[in-house]
DOBALO-584731 format. One record per residue (C-alpha): residue in three letters; x, y, z. Coordinates in steps of 0.2 Angstrom, whole numbers, padded with zeros to 4 digits, always signed. Last residue first. Example, Ala and Ser with C-alpha at 12.3 -4.5 7.8 and 13.67 -1.06 7.14 Angstrom:
Ser+0068-0005+0036
Ala+0062-0022+0039
This chain:
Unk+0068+0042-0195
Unk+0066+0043-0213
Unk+0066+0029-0224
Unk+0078+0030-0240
Unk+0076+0043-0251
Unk+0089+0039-0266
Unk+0083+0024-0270
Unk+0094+0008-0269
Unk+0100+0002-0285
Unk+0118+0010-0284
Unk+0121+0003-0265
Unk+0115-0014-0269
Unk+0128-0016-0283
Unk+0142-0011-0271
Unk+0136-0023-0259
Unk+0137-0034-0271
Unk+0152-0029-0279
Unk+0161-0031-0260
Unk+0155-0048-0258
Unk+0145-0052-0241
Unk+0151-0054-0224
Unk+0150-0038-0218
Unk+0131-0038-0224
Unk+0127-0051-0211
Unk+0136-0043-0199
Unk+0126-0026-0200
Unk+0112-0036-0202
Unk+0115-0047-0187
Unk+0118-0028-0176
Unk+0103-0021-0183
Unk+0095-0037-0176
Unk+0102-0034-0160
Unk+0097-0018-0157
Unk+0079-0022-0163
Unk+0079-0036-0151
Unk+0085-0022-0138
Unk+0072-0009-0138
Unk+0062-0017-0126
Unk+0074-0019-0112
Unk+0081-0002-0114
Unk+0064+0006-0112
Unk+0058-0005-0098
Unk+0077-0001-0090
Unk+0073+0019-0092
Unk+0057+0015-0086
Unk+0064+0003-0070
Unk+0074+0021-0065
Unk+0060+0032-0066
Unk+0051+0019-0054
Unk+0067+0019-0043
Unk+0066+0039-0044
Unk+0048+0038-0036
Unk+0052+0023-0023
Unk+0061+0034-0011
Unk+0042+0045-0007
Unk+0037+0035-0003
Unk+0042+0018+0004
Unk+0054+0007-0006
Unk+0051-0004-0022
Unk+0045-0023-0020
Unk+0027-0017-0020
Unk+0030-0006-0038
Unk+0032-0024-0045
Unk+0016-0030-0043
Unk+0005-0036-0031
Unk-0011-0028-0025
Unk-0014-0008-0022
Unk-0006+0006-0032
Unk+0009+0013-0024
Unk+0005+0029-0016
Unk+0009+0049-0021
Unk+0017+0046-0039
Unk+0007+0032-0044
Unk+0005+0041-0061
Unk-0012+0047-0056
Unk-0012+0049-0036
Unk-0025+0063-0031
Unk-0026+0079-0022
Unk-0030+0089-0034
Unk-0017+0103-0036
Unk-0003+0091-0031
Unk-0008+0075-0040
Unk-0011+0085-0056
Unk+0004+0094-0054
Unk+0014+0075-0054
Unk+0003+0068-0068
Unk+0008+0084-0080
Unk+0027+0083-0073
Unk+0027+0062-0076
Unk+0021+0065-0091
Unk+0034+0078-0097
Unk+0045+0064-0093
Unk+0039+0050-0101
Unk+0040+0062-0118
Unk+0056+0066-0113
Unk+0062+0047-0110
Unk+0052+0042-0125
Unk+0063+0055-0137
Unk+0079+0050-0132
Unk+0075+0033-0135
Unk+0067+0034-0153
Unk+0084+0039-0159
Unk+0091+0022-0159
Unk+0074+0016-0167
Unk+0058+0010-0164
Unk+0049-0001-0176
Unk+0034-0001-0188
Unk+0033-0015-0199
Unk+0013-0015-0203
Unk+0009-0032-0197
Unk+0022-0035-0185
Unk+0025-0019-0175
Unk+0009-0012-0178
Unk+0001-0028-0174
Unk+0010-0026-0157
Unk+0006-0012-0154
Unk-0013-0014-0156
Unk-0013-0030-0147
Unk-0007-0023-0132
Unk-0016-0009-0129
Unk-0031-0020-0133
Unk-0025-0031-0120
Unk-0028-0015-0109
Unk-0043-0008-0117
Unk-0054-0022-0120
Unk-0045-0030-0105
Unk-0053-0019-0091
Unk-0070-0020-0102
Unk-0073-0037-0101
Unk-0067-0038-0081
Unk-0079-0023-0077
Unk-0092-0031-0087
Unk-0093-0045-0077
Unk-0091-0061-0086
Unk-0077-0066-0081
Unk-0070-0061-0066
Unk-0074-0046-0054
Unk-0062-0037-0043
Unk-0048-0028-0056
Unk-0032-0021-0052
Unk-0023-0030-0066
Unk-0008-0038-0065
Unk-0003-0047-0081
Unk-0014-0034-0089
Unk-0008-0020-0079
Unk+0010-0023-0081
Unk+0008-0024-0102
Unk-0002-0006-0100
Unk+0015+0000-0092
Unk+0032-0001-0100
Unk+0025-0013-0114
Unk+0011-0001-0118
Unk+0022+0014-0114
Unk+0035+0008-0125
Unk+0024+0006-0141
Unk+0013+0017-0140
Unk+0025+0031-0138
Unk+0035+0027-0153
Unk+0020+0024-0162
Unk+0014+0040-0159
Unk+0033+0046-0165
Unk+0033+0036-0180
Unk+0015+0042-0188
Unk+0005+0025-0195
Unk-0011+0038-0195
Unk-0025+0029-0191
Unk-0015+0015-0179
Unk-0004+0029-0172
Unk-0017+0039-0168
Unk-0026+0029-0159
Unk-0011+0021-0151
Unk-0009+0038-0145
Unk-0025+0038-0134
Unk-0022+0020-0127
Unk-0005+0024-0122
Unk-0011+0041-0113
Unk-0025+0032-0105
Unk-0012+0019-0097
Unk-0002+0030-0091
Unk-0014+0035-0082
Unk-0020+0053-0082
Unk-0036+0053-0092
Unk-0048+0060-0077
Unk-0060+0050-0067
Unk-0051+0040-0059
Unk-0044+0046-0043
Unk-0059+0061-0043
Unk-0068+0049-0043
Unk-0079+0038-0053
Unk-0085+0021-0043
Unk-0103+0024-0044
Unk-0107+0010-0054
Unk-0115+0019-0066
Unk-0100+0033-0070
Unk-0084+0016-0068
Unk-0096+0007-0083
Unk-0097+0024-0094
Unk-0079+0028-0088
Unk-0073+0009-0094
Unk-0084+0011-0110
Unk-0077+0025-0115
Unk-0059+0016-0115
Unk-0067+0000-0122
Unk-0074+0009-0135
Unk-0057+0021-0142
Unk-0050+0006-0139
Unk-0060-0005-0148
Unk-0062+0006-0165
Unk-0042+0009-0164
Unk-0040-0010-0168
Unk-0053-0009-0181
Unk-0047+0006-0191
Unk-0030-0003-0190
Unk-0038-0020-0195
Unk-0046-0011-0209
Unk-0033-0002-0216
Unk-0020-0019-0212
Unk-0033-0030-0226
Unk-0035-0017-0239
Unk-0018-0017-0241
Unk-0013-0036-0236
Unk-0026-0044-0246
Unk-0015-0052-0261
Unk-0004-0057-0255
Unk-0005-0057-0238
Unk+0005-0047-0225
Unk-0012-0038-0218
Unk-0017-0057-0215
Unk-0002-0063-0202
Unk-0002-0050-0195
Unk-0019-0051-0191
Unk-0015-0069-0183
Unk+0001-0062-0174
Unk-0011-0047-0166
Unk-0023-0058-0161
Unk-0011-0070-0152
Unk-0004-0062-0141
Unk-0021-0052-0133
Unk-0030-0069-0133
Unk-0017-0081-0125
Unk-0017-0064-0109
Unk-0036-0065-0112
Unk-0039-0085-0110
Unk-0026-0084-0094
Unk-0035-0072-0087
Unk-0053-0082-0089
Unk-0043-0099-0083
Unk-0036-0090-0066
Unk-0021-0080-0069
Unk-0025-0070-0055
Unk-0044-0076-0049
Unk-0056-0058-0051
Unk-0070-0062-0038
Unk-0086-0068-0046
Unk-0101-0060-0053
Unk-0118-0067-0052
């Protein structure tokens, strides 16, 4: 027998430890030695394997249950765009899906799983498949940040905020020609979370834009402050060895 979904209750506290430390302990192997190579290929295909599983398997649950609507039915979450380019980034390693990945899962599948708008614990499959693709959201970006060494940079801003922006105009046209409320543009979701301390709609829509601008800024920082101890930590070194490093460094650096 199922019972009711307890907010960071022991089972949503087991997840939430679970999704943080997966991905530091396949760092952790795709940086060995020895095994690293073969290691991150197989973690990645792995990683994209359960999303790809726990997102069908959330329709194929939400389809026998009866719960599919309209409301649901479609991939227009935020959180179904994040899972569906994490895919892609974790096969493919390409920047800009990483980009994506990265600060939408933070921005928004990271919400969901501290917050999730579940009604069954542990072990109903609705809560095992909830966090299958939520903390697996999580997971994969951050193993892609730690275990294969991706990161955003300065430019990676400008392109997010378009990229959140164009989906805020698909969700928003989907919303008026359907009736529904994908991207929480029509209704605050239910429960508590943060959108429940915003204003009445429709004044809470540019606050949301406004927190996803801060979610962006917030999660870039530690990169920008570790680009700014490098930048000072080469300062301080000797002029012939920074000169020394120049000369040996290949002449096609990364790309951005």
């Amino acid at each position: 027998m199922s019972h009711p979904f307890v907010p960071f209750g022991s089972s949503h506290l087991a997840v939430i430890t679970l999704t943080l430390l997966l991905p530091l302990a396949l760092s952790l192997l795709a940086r060995h030695e020895h095994l690293g190579r073969h290691a991150d290929r197989m973690v990645r295909v792995g990683l994209a394997g359960l999303l790809a599983i726990g997102w069908l398997c959330w329709y194929g649950l939400s389809f026998a249950r009866g719960t599919l609507t309209p409301d649901n039915s479609l991939p227009m979450n935020l959180c179904d765009w994040a899972d569906l380019i994490l895919i892609v980034a974790l096969l493919t390693r390409q920047q800009f899906a990483y980009e994506l990945g990265y600060f939408w899962g933070l921005g928004g599948t990271l919400q969901g799983v501290l917050t999730p708008t579940i009604y069954w614990d542990f072990p109903d499959p609705q809560f095992l498949f909830f966090f299958i693709q939520h903390g697996g959201v999580v997971a994969a970006l951050l193993y892609l940040t730690l275990g294969t060494r991706l990161r955003p940079t300065f430019r990676s801003l400008p392109r997010v905020v378009a990229a959140s922006l164009a989906y805020l105009a698909v969700a928003a046209s989907v919303d008026w020609l359907l009736g529904v409320n994908y991207g929480f543009l029509r209704a605050r979701p239910a429960g508590q979370n943060l959108m429940t301390m915003m204003s009445p709609w429709p004044w809470y829509i540019p606050e949301l834009a406004a927190m996803g601008v801060v979610f962006i800024l917030v999660y870039y920082a530690p990169f920008a402050l570790l680009d700014v101890f490098k930048g000072q930590k080469n300062m301080r070194r000797p002029a012939h060895s920074r000169r020394s490093r120049l000369t040996s460094a290949p002449l096609n650096g990364p790309q951005d």
